[in-house]
MIZADREN-938615 format. One record per atom (N, C-alpha, C, O): residue in one letter; x, y, z. Coordinates in steps of 0.02 Angstrom, whole numbers, padded with zeros to 5 digits, always signed. Layout:
residues N
AXYZ ...
END
This chain:
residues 59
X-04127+00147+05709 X-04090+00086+05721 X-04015+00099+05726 X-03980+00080+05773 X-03990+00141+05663 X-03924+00153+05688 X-03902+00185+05724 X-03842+00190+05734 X-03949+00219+05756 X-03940+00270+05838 X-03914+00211+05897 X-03862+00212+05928 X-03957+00171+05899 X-03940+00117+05956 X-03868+00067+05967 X-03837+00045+06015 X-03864+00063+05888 X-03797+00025+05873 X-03733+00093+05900 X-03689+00078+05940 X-03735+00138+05881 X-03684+00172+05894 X-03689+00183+05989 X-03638+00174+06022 X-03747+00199+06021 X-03761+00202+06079 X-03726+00131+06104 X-03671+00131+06132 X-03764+00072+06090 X-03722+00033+06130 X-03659-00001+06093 X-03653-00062+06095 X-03602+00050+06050 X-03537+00066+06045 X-03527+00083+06098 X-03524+00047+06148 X-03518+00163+06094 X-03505+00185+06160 X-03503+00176+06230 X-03471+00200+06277 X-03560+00122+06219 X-03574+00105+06299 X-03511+00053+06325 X-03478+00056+06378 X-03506+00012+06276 X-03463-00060+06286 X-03384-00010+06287 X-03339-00019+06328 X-03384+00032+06241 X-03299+00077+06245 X-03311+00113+06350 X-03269+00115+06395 X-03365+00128+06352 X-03337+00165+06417 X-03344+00098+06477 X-03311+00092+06529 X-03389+00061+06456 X-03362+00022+06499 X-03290-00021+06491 X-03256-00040+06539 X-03274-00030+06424 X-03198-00098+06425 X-03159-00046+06435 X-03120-00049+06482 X-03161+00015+06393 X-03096+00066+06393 X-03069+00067+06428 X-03015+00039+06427 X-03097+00110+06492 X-03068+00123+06567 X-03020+00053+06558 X-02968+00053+06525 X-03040+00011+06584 X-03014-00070+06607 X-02952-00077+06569 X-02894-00090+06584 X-02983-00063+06514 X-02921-00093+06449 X-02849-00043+06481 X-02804-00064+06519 X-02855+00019+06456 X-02817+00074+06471 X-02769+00052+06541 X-02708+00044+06543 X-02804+00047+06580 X-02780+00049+06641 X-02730-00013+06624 X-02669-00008+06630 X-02762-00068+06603 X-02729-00146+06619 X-02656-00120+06563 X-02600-00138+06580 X-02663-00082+06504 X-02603-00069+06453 X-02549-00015+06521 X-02487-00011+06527 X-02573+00000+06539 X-02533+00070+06601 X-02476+00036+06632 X-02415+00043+06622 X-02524-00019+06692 X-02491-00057+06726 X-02441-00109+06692 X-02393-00127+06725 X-02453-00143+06610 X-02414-00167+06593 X-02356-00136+06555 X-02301-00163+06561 X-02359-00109+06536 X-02303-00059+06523 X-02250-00024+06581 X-02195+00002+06569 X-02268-00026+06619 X-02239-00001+06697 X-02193-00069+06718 X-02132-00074+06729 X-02255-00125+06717 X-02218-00203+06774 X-02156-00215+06715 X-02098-00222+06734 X-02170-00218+06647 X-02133-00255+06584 X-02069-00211+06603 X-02020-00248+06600 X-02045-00126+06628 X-02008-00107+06636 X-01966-00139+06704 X-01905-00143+06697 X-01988-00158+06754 X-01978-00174+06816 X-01949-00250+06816 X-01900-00270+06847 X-01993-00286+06772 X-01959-00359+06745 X-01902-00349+06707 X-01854-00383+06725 X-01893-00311+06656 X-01827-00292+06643 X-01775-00299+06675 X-01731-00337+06657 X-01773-00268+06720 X-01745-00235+06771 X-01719-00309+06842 X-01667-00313+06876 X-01778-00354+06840 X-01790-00395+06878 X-01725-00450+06860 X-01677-00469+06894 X-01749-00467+06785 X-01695-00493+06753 X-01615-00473+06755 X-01577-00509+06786 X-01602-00443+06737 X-01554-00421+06762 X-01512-00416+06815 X-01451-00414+06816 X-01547-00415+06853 X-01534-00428+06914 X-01504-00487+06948 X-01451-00497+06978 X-01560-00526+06931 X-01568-00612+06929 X-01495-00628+06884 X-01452-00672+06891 X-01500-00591+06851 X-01415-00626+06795 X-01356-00626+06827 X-01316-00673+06827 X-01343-00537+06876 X-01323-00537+06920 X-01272-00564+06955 X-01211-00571+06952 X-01334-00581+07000 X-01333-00629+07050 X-01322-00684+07057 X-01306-00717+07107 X-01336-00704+06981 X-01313-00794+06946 X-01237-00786+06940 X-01205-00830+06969 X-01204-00745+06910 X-01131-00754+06892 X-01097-00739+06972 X-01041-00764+06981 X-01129-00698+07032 X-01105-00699+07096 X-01097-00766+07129 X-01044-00782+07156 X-01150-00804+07127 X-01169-00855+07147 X-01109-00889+07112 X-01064-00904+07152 X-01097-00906+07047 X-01048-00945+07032 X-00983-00933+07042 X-00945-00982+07040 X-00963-00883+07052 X-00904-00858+07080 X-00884-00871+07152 X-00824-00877+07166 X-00927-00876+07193 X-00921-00879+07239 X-00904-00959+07276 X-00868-00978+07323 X-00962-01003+07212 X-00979-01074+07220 X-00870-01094+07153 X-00844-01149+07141 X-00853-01048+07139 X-00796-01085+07109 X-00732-01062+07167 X-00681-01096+07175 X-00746-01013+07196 X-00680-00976+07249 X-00709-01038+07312 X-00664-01057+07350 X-00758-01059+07320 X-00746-01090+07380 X-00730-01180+07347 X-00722-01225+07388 X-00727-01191+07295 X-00739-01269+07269 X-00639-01271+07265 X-00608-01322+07276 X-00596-01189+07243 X-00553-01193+07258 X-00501-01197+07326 X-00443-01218+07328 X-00535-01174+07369 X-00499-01162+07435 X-00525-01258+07489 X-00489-01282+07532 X-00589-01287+07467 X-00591-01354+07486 X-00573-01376+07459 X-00570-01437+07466 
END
């Protein structure tokens, strides 16, 4: 009996593992890239207002 329980352990680890693994890979990768995204976006917000105060001065 406890042969089977450990058998279908294993079974459920090689099947979720792979999946799991992979899905932790890719999120660790995008979470760097969103970082990055952000930043960006912040940016581009203080450009934007600069730009929206140099022209609110010249009209």
């Amino acid at each position: 009996m406890e042969n089977s329980v450990i058998a279908t352990f294993i079974t459920g680890i090689s099947q979720v593992g792979f999946p799991i693994m992979i899905t932790f890979y890719l999120f660790t990768r995008f979470e760097k890239k969103l970082d990055q995204l952000s930043v960006n976006i912040s940016s581009l917000i203080e450009v934007i207002k600069a730009v929206i105060k140099d022209e609110s001065k010249q009209g």
